[in-house]
C-alpha positions as CSV (number, residue, x, y, z in Angstrom):
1,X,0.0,0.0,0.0
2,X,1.1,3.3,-0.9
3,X,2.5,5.1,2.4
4,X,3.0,8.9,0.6
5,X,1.6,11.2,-1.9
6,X,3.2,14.4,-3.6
7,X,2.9,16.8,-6.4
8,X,5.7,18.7,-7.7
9,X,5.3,22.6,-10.0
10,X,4.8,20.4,-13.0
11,X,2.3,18.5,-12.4
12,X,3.9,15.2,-11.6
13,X,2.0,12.5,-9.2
14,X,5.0,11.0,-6.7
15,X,3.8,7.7,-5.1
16,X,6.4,6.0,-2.3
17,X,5.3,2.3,-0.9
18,X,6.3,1.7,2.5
19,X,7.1,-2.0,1.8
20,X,9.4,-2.0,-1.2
21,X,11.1,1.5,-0.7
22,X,10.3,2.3,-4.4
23,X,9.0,5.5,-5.4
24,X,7.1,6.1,-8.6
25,X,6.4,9.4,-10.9
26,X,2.7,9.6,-13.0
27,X,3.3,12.1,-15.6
28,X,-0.4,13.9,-15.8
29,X,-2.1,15.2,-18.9
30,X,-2.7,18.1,-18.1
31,X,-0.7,21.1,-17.3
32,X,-1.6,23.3,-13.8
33,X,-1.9,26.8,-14.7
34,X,-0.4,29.3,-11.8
35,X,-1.4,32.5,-11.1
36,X,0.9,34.8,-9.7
37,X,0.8,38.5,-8.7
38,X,3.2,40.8,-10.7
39,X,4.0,44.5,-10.6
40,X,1.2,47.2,-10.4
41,X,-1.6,45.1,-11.6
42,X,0.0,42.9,-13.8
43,X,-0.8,38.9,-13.3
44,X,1.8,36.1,-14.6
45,X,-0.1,32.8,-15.9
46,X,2.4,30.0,-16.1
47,X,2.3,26.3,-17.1
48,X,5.3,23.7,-17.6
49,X,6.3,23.4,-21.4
50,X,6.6,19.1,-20.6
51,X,3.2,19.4,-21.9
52,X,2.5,20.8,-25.4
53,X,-0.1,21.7,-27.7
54,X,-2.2,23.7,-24.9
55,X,-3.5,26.9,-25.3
56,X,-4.4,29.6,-23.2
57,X,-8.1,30.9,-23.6
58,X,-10.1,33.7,-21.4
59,X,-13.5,34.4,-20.8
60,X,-15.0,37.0,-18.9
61,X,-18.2,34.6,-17.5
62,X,-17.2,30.8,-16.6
63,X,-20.5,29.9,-18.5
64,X,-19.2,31.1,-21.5
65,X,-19.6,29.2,-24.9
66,X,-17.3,31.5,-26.4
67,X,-13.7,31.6,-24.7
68,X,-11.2,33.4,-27.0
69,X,-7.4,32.6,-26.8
70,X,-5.2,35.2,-24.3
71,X,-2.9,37.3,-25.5
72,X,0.1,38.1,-25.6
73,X,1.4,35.1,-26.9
74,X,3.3,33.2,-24.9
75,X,7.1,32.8,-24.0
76,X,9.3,30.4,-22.6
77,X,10.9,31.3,-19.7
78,X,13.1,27.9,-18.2
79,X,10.9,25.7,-18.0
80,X,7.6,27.4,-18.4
81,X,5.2,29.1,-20.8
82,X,4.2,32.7,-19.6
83,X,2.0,35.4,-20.1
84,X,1.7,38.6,-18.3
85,X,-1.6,40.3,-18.2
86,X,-3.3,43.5,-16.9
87,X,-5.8,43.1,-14.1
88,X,-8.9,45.6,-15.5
89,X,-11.8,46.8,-13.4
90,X,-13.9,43.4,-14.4
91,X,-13.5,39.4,-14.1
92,X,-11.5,37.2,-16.4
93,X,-11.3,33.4,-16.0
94,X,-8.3,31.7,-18.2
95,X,-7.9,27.9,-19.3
96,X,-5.7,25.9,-21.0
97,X,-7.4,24.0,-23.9
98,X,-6.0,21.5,-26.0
């Protein structure tokens, strides 16, 4: 039986059994996407580039239909994709889509 669980900044699953001492990584499928606080009201979305083909979408209402990809595009910085983004007066969900 599994004695541990842990999640690392990418997104991997760490499983350690008490019995055998081995420890096991589960890649997941999908990416987490941080928010961080920046400068002024500025806002840094980041997700780990192990993952690819995801792309960042925004919507101002969670029931949305319509979600329309975030801009600017993003860059690589290490080992993640970022955006920066202005915090305005109203709401704004993000996603990752693939």
């Amino acid at each position: 039986y599994p004695v541990s669980f842990g999640e690392d900044e990418m997104g991997n699953l760490y499983i350690a059994y008490l019995v055998s001492g081995d420890i096991y990584r589960i890649q997941t499928t999908t990416p987490l996407l941080n928010i961080q606080r920046a400068a002024g009201t500025n806002i840094v979305l980041l997700w780990g580039t192990n993952l690819t083909g995801f792309t960042l979408e925004a919507s101002t209402n969670l029931n949305a239909s319509v979600w329309s990809v975030a801009s600017p595009a993003p860059a690589v910085r290490g080992t993640n994709y970022v955006v920066t983004n202005t915090v305005s007066g109203s709401q704004r969900f993000y996603r990752l889509r693939r």
